[in-house]
py3Dmol code that shows the C-alpha trace and the ligand (Angstrom):
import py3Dmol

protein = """\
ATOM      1  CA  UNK A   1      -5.668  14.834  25.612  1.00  0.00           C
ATOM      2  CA  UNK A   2      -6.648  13.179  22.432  1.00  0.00           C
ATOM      3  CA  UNK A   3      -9.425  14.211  20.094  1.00  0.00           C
ATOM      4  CA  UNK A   4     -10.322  10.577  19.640  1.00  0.00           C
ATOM      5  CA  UNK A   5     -11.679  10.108  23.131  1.00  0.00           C
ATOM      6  CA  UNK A   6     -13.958  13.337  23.074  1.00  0.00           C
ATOM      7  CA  UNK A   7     -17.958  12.352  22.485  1.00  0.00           C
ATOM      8  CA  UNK A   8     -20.511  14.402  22.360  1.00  0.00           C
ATOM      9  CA  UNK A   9     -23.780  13.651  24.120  1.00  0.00           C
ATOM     10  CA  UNK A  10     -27.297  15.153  23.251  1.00  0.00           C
ATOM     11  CA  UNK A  11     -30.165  15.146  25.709  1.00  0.00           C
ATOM     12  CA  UNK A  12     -33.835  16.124  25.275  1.00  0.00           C
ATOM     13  CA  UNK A  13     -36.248  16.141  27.634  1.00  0.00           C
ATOM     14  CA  UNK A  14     -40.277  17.177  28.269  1.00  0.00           C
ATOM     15  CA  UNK A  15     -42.602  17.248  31.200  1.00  0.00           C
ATOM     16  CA  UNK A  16     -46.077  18.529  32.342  1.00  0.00           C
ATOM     17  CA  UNK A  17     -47.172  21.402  34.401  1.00  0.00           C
ATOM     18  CA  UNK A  18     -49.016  20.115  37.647  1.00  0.00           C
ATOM     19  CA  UNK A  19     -50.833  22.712  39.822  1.00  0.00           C
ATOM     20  CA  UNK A  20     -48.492  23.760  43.030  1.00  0.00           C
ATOM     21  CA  UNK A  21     -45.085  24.786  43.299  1.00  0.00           C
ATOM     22  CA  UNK A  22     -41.961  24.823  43.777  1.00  0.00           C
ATOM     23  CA  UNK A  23     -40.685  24.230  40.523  1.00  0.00           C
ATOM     24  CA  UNK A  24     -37.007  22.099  40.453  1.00  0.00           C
ATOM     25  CA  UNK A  25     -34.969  22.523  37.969  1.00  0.00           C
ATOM     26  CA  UNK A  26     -31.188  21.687  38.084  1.00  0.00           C
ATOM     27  CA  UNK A  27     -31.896  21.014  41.856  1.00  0.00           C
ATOM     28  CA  UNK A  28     -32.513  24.340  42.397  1.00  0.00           C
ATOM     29  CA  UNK A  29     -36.267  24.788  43.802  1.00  0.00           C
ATOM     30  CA  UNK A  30     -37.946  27.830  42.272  1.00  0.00           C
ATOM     31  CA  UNK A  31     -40.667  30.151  43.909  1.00  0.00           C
ATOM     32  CA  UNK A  32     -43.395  29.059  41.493  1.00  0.00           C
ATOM     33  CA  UNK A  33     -47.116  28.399  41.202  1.00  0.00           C
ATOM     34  CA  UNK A  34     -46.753  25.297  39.345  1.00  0.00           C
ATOM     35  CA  UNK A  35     -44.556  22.157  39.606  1.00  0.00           C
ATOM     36  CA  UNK A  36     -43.633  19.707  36.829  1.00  0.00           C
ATOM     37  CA  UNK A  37     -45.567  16.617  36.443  1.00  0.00           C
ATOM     38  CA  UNK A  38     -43.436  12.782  36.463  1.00  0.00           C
ATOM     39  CA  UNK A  39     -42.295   9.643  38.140  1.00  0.00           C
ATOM     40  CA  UNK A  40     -39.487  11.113  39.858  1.00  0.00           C
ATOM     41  CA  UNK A  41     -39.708  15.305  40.819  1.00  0.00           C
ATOM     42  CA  UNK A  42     -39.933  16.114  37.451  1.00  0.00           C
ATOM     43  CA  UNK A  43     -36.608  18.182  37.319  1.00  0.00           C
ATOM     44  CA  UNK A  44     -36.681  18.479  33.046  1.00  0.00           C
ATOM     45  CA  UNK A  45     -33.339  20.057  33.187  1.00  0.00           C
ATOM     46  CA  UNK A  46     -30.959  17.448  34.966  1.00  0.00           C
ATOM     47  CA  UNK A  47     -32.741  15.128  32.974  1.00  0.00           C
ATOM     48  CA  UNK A  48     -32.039  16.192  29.657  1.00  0.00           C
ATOM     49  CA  UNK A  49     -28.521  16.967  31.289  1.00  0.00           C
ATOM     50  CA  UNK A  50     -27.958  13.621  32.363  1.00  0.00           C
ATOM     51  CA  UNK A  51     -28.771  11.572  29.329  1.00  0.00           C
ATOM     52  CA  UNK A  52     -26.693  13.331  27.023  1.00  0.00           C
ATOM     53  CA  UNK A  53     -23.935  12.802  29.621  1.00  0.00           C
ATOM     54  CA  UNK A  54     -24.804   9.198  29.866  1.00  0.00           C
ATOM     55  CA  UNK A  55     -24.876   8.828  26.182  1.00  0.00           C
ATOM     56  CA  UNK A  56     -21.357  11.210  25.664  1.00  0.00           C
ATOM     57  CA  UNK A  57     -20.187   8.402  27.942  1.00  0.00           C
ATOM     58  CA  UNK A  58     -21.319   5.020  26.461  1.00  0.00           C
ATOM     59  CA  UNK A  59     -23.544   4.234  29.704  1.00  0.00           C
ATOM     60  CA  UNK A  60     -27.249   3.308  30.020  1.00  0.00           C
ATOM     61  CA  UNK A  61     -30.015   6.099  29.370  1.00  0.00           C
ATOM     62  CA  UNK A  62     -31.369   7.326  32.465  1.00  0.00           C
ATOM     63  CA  UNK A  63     -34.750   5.321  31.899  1.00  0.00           C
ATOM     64  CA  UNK A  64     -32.844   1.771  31.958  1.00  0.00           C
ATOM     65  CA  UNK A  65     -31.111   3.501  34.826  1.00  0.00           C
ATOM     66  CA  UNK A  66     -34.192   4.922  36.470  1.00  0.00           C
ATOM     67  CA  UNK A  67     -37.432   2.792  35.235  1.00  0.00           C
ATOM     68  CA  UNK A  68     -40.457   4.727  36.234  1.00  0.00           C
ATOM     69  CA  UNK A  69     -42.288   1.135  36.669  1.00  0.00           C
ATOM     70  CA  UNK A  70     -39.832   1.240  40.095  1.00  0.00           C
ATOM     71  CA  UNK A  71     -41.917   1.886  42.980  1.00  0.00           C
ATOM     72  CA  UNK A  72     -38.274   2.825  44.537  1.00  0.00           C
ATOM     73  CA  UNK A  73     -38.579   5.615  41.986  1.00  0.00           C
ATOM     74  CA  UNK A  74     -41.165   7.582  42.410  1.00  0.00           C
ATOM     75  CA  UNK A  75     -40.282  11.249  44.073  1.00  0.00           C
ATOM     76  CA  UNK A  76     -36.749   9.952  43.100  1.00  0.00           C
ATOM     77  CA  UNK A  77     -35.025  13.427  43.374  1.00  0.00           C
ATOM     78  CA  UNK A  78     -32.703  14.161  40.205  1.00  0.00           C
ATOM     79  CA  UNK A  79     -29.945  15.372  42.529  1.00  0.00           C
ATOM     80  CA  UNK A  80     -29.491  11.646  43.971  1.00  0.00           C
ATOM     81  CA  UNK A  81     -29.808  10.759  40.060  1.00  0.00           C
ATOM     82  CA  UNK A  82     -27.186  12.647  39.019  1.00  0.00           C
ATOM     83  CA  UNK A  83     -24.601  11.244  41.778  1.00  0.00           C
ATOM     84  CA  UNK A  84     -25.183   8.040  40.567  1.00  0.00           C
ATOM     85  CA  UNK A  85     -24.329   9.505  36.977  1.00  0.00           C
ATOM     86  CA  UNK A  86     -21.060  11.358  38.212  1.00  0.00           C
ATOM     87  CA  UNK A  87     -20.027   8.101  40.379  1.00  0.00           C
ATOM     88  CA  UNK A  88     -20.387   6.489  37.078  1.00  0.00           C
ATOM     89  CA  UNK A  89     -18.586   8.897  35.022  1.00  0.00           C
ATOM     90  CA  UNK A  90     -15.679   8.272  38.237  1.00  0.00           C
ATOM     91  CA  UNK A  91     -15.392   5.103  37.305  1.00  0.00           C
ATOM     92  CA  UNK A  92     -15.443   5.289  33.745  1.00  0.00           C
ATOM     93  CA  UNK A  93     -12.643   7.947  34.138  1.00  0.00           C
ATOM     94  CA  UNK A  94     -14.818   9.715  32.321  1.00  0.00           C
ATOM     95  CA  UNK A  95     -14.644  13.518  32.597  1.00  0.00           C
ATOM     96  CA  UNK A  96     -17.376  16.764  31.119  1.00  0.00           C
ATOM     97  CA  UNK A  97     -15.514  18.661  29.204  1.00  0.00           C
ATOM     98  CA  UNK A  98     -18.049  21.185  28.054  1.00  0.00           C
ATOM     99  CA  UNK A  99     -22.121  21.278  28.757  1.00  0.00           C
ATOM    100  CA  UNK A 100     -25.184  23.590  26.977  1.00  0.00           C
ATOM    101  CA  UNK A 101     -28.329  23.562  27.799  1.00  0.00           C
ATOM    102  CA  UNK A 102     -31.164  25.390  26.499  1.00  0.00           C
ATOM    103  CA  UNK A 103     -34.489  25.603  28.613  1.00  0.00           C
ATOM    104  CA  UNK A 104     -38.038  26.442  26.556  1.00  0.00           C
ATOM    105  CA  UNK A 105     -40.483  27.797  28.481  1.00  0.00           C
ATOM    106  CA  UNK A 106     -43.006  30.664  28.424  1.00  0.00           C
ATOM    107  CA  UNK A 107     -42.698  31.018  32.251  1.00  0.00           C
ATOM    108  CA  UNK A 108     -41.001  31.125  34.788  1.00  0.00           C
ATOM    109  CA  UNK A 109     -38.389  33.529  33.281  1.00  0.00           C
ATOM    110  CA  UNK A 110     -34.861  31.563  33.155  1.00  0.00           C
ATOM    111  CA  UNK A 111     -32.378  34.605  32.423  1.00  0.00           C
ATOM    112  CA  UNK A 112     -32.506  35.839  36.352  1.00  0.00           C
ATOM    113  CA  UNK A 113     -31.975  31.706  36.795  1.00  0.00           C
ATOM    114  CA  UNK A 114     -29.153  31.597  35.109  1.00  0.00           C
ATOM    115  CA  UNK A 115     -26.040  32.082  37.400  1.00  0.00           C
ATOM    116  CA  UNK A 116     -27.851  29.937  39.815  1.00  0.00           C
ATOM    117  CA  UNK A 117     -28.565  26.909  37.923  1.00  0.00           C
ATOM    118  CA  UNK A 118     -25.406  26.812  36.061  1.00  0.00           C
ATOM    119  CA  UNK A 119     -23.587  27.189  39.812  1.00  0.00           C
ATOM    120  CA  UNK A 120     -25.627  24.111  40.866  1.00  0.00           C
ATOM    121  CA  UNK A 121     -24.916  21.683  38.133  1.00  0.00           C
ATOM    122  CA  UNK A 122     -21.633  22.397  37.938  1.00  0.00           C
ATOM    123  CA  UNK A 123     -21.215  21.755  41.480  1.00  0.00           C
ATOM    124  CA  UNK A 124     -22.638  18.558  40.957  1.00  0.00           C
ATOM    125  CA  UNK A 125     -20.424  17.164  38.470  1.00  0.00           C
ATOM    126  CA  UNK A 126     -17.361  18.601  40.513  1.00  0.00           C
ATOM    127  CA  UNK A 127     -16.853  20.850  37.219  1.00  0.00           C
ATOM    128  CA  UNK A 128     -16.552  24.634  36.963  1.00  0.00           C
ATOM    129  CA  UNK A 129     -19.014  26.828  36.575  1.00  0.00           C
ATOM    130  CA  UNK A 130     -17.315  28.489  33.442  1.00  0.00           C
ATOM    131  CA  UNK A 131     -18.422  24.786  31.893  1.00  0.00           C
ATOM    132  CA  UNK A 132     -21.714  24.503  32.543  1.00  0.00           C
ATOM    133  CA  UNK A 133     -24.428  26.993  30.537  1.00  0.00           C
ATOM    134  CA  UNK A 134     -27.795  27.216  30.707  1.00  0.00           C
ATOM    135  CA  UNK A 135     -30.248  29.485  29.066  1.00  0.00           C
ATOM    136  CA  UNK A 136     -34.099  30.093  28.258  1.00  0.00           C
ATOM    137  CA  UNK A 137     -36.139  30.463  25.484  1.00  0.00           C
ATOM    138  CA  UNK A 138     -40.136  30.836  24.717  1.00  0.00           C
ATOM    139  CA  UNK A 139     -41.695  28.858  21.956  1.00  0.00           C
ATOM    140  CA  UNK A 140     -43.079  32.140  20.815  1.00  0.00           C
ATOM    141  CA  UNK A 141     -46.357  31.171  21.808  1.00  0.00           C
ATOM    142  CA  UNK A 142     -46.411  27.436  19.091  1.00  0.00           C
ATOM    143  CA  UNK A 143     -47.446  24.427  20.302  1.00  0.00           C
ATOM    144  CA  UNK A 144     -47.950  22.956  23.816  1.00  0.00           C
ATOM    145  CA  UNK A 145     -44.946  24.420  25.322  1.00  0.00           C
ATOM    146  CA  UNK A 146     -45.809  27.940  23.855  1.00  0.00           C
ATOM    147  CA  UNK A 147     -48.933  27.634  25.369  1.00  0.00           C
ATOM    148  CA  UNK A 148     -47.559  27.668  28.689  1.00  0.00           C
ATOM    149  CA  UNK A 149     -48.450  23.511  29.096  1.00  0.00           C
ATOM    150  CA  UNK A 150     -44.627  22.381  30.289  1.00  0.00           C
ATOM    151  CA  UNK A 151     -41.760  23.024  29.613  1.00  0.00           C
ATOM    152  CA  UNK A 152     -38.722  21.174  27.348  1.00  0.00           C
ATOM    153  CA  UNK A 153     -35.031  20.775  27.837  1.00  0.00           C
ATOM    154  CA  UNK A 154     -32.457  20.039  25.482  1.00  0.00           C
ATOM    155  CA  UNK A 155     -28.479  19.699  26.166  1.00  0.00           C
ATOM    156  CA  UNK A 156     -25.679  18.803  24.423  1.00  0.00           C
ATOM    157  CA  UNK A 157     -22.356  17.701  26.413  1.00  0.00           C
ATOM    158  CA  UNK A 158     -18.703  16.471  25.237  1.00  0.00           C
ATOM    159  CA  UNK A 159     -17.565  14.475  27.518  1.00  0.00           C
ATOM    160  CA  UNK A 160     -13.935  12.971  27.771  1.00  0.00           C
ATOM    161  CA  UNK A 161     -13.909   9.393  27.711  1.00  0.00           C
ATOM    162  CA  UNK A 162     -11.337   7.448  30.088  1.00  0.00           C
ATOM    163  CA  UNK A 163      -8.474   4.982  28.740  1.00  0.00           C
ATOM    164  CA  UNK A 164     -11.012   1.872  28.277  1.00  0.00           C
ATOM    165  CA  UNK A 165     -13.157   3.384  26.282  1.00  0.00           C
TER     166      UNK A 165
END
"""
ligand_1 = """\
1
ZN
Zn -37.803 13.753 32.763
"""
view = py3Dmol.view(width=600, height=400)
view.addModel(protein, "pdb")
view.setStyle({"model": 0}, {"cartoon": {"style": "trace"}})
view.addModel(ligand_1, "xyz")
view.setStyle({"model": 1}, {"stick": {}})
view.zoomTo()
view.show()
């Protein structure tokens, strides 16, 4: 494996709170009293994931890939997103390597989350768990998201590129 084909890939991403649960996040749906807020279901997590391994991978952001101004996309779930993402890392050759991600919230608590997100996006990307992190963090009360409004994502990803790239 050469250095020269490793990128790395950064991915931020922010929705709403909406009345109602579950919550989804990393296609896992979480007993909670509120839901996120957004064209598709709102899953903050796999979207932050997947843009940064879109971008790792010199492929189109998930909004050129996605456009909320599709009809076809609205309720989209991210899990169905993020097949199309690994098909396209397939036939890239393209391969994740490594993948963070850091979830602010003030609630719902992310730490008991944690073995079962990371299990789910790693199964989704065909990667091992061992590759995949994820873990939370308040905003310590600042801003929106400290105010309990949303919640952000952020991720960072090194992907290996295949031969054409
Ligand atoms: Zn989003």
């Amino acid at each position: 494996m050469s250095l020269e084909n490793i990128a790395i890939g950064l991915g931020v991403d922010t929705h709403r709170f909406k009345e109602g649960g579950p919550l989804v996040l990393g296609g896992v749906e979480i007993p909670f009293d509120k839901s996120l807020d957004a064209h598709s279901d709102g899953d903050v997590l796999l979207h932050a994931i997947l843009d940064a391994v879109l971008s790792a991978a010199d492929q189109p952001d998930l909004g050129t890939l996605f456009p909320d101004t599709d009809e076809a996309n609205r309720g989209r779930s991210s899990v169905v997103m993020a097949q199309e993402v690994a098909r396209r890392l397939n036939v890239a050759g393209a391969r994740i390597l490594s993948l963070d991600a850091v979830v602010i919230c003030e609630q719902p608590r992310i730490a008991p989350l944690r073995a079962q997100l990371r299990e789910s996006v790693a199964s989704m990307f065909d990667i091992r768990m061992k590759r995949v992190n994820v873990k939370g963090k308040t905003a310590e009360g600042m801003g929106a998201i400290g105010r309990g409004e949303g919640i952000e994502c952020r991720t960072v990803v090194l992907v290996e590129r295949g031969q054409s790239q």
